[in-house]
N, C-alpha and C positions, 0 to 999 in steps of 0.2 A: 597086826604088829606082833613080831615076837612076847608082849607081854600081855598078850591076851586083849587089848584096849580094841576098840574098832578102830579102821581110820575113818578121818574126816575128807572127804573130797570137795571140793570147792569149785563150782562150777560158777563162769562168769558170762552172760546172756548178751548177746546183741542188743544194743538200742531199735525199738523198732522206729521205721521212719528215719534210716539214717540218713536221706537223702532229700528228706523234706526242705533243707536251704534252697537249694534248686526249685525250687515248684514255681516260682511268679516266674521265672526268665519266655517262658512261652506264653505269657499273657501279653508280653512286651511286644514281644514279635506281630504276635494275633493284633493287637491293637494299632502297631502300626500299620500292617497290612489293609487293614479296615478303613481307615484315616486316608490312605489311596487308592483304596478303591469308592470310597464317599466323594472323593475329588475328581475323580476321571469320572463317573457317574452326572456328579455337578456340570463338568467341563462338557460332556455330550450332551448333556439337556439345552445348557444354553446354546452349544452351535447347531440346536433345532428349532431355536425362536427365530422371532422376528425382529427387524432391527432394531426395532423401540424397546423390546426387552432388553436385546444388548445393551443400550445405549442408557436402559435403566440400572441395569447388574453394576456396568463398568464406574457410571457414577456414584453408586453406592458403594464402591470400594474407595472411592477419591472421597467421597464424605459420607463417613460411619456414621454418619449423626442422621442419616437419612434422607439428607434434602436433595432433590433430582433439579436440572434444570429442565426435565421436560414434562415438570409439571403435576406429577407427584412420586406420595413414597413409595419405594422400589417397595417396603415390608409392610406397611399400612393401607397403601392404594388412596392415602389422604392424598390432597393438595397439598402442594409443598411451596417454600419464598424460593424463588430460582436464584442460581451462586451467582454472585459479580462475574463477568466476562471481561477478563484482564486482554487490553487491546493494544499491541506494541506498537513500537512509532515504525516498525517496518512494515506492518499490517496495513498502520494507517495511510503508506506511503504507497501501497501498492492498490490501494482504494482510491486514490485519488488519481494515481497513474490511469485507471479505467475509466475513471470519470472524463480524464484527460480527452483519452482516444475515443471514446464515445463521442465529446462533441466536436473534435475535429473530425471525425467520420460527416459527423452532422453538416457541419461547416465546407467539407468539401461535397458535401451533395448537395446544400443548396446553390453553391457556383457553376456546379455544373449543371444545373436546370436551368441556371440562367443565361441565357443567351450573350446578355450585353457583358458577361466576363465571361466569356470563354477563351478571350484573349489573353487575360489579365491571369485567372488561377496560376497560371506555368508556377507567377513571380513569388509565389508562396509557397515559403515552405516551415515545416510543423519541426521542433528539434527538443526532444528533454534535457535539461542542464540541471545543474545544481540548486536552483532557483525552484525549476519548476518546468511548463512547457513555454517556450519558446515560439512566437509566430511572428516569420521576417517575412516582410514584404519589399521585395526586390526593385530597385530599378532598373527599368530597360533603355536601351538607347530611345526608344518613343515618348522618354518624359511621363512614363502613365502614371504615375505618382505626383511628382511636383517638378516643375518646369525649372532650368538650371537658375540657381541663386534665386529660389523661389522658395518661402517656406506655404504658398498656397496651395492647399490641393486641389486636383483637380476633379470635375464633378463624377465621372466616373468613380475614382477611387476612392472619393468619400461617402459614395453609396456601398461600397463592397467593405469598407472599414466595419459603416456601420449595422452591414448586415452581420459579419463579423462579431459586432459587438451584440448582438440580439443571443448571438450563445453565449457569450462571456458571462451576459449579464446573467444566465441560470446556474450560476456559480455563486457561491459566496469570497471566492478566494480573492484575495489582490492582486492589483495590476500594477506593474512598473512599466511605462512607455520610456524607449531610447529612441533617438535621431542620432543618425550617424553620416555621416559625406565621405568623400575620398580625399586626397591629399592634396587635390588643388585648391591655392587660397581662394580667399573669397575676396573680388576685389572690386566690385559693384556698390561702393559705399564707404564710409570710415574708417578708420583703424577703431573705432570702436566697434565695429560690426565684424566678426569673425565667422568662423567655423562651427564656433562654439555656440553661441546667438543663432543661427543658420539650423546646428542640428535641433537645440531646444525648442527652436520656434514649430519646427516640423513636429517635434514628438508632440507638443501643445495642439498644434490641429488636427492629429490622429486622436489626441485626448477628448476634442471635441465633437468629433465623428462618433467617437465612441460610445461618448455620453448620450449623445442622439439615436445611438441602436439602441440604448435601453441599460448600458452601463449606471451604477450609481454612482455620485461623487464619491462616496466613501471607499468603495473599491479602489480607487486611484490611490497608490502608495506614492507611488516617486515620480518624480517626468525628470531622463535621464537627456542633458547632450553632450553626446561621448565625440563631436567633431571629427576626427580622423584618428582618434587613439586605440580603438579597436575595431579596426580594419579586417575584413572578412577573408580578401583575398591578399594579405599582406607583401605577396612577392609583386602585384602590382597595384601599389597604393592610388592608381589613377583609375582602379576598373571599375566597370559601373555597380556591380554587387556591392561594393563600398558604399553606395549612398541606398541608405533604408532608412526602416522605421521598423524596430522588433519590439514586439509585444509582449511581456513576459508574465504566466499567469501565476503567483509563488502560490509554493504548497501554502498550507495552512497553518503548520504549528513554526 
């Protein structure tokens, strides 16, 4: 300075590490990175096991707690209590449907080993309804069931009821027996003796046949006689399809 004094120069430094804020942002990264490739890693190992692995992994994500249904822990290799297996009514409905076809499979091979119905099978036929499975036995113009205004069977057809009834009987399910006629009165007798009298009495001796193939009493639900009210072939309420005897097996629940 002009008066002789020194100057003072004032010199101001960078902070070092100005950019130290930024330092974890690529730890972030790296660790996610890591975390999918530990997963894709995971994900090839298991679709190089065997299915009981799978089938251990998959249920140990459905229960953290470890317990496998097939028997032990996915992480222990202990034994485990296997989960409740929740069973829906349309599971159960298609379990029974097999059962169904299985012994009518049954039921139509033993008719056709037999000789003495080989006539008779045509008149059966197998139908699933609302109920359940459904088994009509038809009449034919030859009376092979029960002779007109007849609730007697005849011996024929009481042997094939009851052979019939030898598969019912490895069922637990219930039985409804209907009798049904066609539309012509019945006039062989009283006005107290109808159609209706006429079809119960037939579902009652197919009840009996039944019982004889090896049906229990218990299985016997209902014995229906539906008379001419529900008519098979309804545009001609005089046909012979009109007079049966259906068997109906109900689901279980």
């Amino acid at each position: 300075m002009s008066d002789g004094q020194d100057n003072i120069i004032i010199v101001k430094k960078g902070k070092k590490g100005g950019h130290g804020h930024h330092g974890g942002a690529w730890k972030v990264a790296y660790a996610d990175f890591v975390t999918a490739m530990m997963a894709l890693f995971i994900v090839l190992w298991v679709l190089g096991q065997n299915d009981d692995v799978k089938k251990s992994v998959s249920s140990y994500f459905k229960d953290p707690t470890g317990y496998s249904p097939y028997g032990k822990n996915v992480i222990t290799g202990a034994p485990s209590s296997p989960l409740p297996i929740t069973t829906t009514k349309s599971q159960k409905r298609e379990e029974e449907k097999l059962k169904f076809e299985e012994m009518k499979s049954k039921i139509q091979e033993e008719l056709g080993q037999n000789q003495a119905f080989a006539s008779v099978s045509q008149y059966i036929e197998f139908e699933m309804i609302n109920e359940g499975l459904r088994i009509e036995l038809l009449e034919s113009a030859d009376n092979i069931f029960f002779g007109i205004g007849s609730s007697q069977l005849n011996a024929n057809a009481s042997k094939l009821i009851q052979e019939i009834g030898q598969q019912v009987a490895t069922l637990n399910n219930n039985i409804v027996i209907e009798g049904h006629t066609d539309a012509r009165p019945f006039v062989a007798g009283s006005e107290n003796y109808t159609n209706y009298e006429l079809s119960t009495d037939r579902a009652n001796a197919a009840r009996r046949a039944l019982i004889k193939g090896g049906v229990s009493t218990k299985q016997i639900d209902e014995i229906r006689g539906c008379a001419d009210k529900r008519l098979r072939n309804p545009e001609d309420p005089y046909s012979l399809v009109n007079r049966r005897i259906s068997i109906v097996i109900k689901y279980l629940e």
